[in-house]
C-alpha positions as CSV (number, residue, x, y, z in Angstrom):
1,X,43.3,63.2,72.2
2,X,42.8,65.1,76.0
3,X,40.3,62.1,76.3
4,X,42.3,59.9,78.4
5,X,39.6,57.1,78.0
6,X,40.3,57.1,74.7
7,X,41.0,53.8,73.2
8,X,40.3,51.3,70.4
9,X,40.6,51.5,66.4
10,X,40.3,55.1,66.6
11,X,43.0,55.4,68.8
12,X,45.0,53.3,67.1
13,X,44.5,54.7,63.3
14,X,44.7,58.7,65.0
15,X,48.4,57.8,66.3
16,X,49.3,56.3,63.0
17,X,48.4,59.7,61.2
18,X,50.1,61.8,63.8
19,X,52.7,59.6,63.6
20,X,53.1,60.1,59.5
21,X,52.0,63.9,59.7
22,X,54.9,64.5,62.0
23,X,57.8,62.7,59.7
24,X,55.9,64.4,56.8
25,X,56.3,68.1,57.8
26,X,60.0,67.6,59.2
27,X,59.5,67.8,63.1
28,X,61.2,64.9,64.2
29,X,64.8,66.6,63.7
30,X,63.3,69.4,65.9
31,X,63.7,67.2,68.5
32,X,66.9,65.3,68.3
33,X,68.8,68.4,67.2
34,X,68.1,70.2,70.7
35,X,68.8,66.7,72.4
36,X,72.0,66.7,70.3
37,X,72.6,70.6,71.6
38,X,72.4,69.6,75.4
39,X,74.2,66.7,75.5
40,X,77.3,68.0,73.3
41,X,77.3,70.9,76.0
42,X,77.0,68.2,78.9
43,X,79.5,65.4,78.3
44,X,78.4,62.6,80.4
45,X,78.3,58.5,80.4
46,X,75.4,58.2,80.3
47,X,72.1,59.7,80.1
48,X,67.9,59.1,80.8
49,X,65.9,60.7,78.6
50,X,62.3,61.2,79.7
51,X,59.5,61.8,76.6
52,X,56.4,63.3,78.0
53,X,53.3,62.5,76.5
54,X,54.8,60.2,74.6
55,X,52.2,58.6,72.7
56,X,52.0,55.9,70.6
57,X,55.8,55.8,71.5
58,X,57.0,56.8,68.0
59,X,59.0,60.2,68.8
60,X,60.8,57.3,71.8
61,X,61.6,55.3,68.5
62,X,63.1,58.3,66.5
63,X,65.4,59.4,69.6
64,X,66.6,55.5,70.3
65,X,67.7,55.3,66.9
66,X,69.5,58.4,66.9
67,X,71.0,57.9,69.9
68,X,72.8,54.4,68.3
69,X,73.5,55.8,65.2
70,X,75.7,58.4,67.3
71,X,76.7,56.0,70.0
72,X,75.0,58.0,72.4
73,X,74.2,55.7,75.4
74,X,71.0,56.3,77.0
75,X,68.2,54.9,78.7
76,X,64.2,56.0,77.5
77,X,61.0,56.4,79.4
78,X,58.2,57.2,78.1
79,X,55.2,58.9,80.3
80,X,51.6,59.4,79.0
81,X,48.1,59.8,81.6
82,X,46.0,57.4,79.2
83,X,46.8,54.1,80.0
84,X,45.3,53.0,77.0
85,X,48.0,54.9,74.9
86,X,50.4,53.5,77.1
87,X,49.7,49.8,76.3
88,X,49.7,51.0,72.9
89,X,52.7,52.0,72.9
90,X,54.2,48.6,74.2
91,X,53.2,47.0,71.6
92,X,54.0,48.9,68.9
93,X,57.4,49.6,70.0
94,X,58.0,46.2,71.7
95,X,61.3,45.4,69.7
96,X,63.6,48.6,71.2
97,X,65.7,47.8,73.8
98,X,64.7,48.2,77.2
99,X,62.1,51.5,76.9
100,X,60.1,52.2,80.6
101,X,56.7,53.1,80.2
102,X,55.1,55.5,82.8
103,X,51.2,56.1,82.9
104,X,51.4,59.2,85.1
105,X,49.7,62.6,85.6
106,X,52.3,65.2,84.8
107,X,50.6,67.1,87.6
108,X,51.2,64.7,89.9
109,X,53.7,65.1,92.8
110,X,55.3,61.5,91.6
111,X,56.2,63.0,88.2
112,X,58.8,65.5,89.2
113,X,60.3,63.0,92.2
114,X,61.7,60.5,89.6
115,X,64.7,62.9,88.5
116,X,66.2,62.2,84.7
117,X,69.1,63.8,83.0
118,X,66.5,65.8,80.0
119,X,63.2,66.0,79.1
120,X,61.7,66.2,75.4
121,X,58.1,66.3,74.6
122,X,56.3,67.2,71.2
123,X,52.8,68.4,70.3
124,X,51.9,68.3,73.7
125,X,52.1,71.7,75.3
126,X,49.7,72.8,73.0
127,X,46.8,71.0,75.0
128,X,47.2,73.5,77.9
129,X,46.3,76.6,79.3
130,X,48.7,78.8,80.1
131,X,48.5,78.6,83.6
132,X,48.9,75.0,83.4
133,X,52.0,75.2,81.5
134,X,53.3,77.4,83.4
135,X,52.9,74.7,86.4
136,X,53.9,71.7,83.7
137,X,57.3,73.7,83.1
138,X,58.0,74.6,86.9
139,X,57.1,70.6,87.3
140,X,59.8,69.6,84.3
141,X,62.3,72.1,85.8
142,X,62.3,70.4,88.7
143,X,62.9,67.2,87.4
144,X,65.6,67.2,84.8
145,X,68.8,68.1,85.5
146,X,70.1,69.2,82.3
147,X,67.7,70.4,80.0
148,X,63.9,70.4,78.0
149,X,63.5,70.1,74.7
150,X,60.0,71.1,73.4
151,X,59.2,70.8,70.0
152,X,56.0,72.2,68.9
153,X,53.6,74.0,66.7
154,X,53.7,77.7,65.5
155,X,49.9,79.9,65.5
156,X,49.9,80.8,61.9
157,X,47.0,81.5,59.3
158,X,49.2,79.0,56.6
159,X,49.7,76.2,59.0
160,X,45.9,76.2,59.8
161,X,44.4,76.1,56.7
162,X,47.3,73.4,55.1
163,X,46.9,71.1,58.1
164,X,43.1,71.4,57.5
165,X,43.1,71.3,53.7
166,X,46.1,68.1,54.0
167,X,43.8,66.0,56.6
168,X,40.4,66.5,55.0
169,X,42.5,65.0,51.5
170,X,44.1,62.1,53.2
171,X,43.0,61.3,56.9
172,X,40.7,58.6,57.8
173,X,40.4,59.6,61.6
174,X,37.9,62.2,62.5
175,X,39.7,62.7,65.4
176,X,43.2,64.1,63.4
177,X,40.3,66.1,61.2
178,X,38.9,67.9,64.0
179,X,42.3,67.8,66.0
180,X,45.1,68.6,64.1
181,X,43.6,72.6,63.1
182,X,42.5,72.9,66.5
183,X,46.0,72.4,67.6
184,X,47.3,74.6,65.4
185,X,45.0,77.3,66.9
186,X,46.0,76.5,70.5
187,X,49.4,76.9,69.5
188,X,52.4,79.7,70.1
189,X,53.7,82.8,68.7
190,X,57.2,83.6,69.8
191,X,56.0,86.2,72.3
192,X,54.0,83.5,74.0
193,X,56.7,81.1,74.9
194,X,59.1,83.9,75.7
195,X,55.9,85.2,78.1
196,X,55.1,81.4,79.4
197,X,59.1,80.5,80.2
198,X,59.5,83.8,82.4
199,X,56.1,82.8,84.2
200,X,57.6,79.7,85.1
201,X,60.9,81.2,86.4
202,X,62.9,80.2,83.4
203,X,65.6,82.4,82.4
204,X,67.7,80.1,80.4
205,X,66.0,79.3,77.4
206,X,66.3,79.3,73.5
207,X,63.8,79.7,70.9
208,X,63.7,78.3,67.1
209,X,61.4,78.4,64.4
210,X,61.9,75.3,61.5
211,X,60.0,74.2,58.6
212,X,57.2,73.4,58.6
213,X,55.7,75.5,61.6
214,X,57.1,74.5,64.4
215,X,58.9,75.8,67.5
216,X,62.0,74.6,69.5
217,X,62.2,75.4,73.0
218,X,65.9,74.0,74.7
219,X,65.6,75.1,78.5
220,X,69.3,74.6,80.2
221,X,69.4,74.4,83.8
């Protein structure tokens, strides 16, 4: 999935999987409950919500849904680099209302220049080193003016060997095969986002574990 000429059939069935893997193991909640947090502590009209490697657009989907079930109005933009998962996404979520769809570099200068009210990305700051999530954070503080919610996975010995055992069973992709237990190794302990937020500059954070294996970071600015 760091291929960002990756495109095709492959593509395609790999963000299906993730896609059921994720509603499967309970992480989409992760998300909207930190969203729900921020915004009850921010009253506002309105707000933009910007996804971060987005995807397939699926997580956008989840969010716009809850955001009309609680009459929550808000406008969605979803950024990915690989174009090709962009277009992707426009298709498959074609019937939402109104979504934006970024192909963008989060290191780019242009990424933290387009301000929105919060950010929320999930399984994605696994794919970094620390120093570059250190820089992605420093780049997200600077553009939301409210908060980040990160949901993502938790280094344990259980989640390695489930995700491995579950994919080899039922995925078709090699891709999620290979992926999904790498991910799970490139993933966080407590101690490492605690160490990561502070070498951003982040004081404000706070830090959840949920079922099954998975992290929630809410940074409040």
């Amino acid at each position: 999935m760091d291929d960002l000429d990756c495109s095709g059939p492959v593509l395609e069935q790999t963000l299906r999987e993730l896609k059921t893997i994720n509603r499967w193991l309970g992480g989409n909640h992760v998300t909207t409950l930190g969203l729900t947090q921020l915004i009850r502590e921010n009253p506002q009209k309105h707000y933009e919500i910007t996804d971060i490697g987005c995807g397939g657009g699926d997580m956008i989907r989840v969010m716009s849904r809850w955001a009309q079930k609680h009459e929550i109005p808000a406008q969605f933009t979803g950024i990915d680099a690989n174009g090709n998962i962009i277009e992707f996404a426009k298709v498959r979520q074609s019937d939402l209302p109104a979504i934006r769809w970024r192909v963008q570099n989060v290191f780019e200068p242009e990424f933290a220049a387009e301000k929105t009210d919060l950010i929320t990305c999930t399984l994605f700051t696994h794919h970094f080193t620390d120093v570059e999530l250190k820089e992605l954070l420093k780049a997200m503080k600077s553009k939301a003016r409210l908060g980040i919610v990160i949901n993502d996975l938790h280094r344990h010995r259980l989640a390695y060997y489930s995700i491995k055992w579950l994919t080899k069973l039922f995925s078709r992709s090699p891709m999620v095969q290979n992926d999904a237990p790498l991910s799970v190794l490139r993933s966080f302990s407590k101690t490492d986002w605690e160490r990561v937020l502070k070498g951003a500059g982040i004081q404000r954070f706070q830090i959840r574990w949920f079922w099954a294996f998975r992290w929630q970071v809410i940074v409040r600015f």
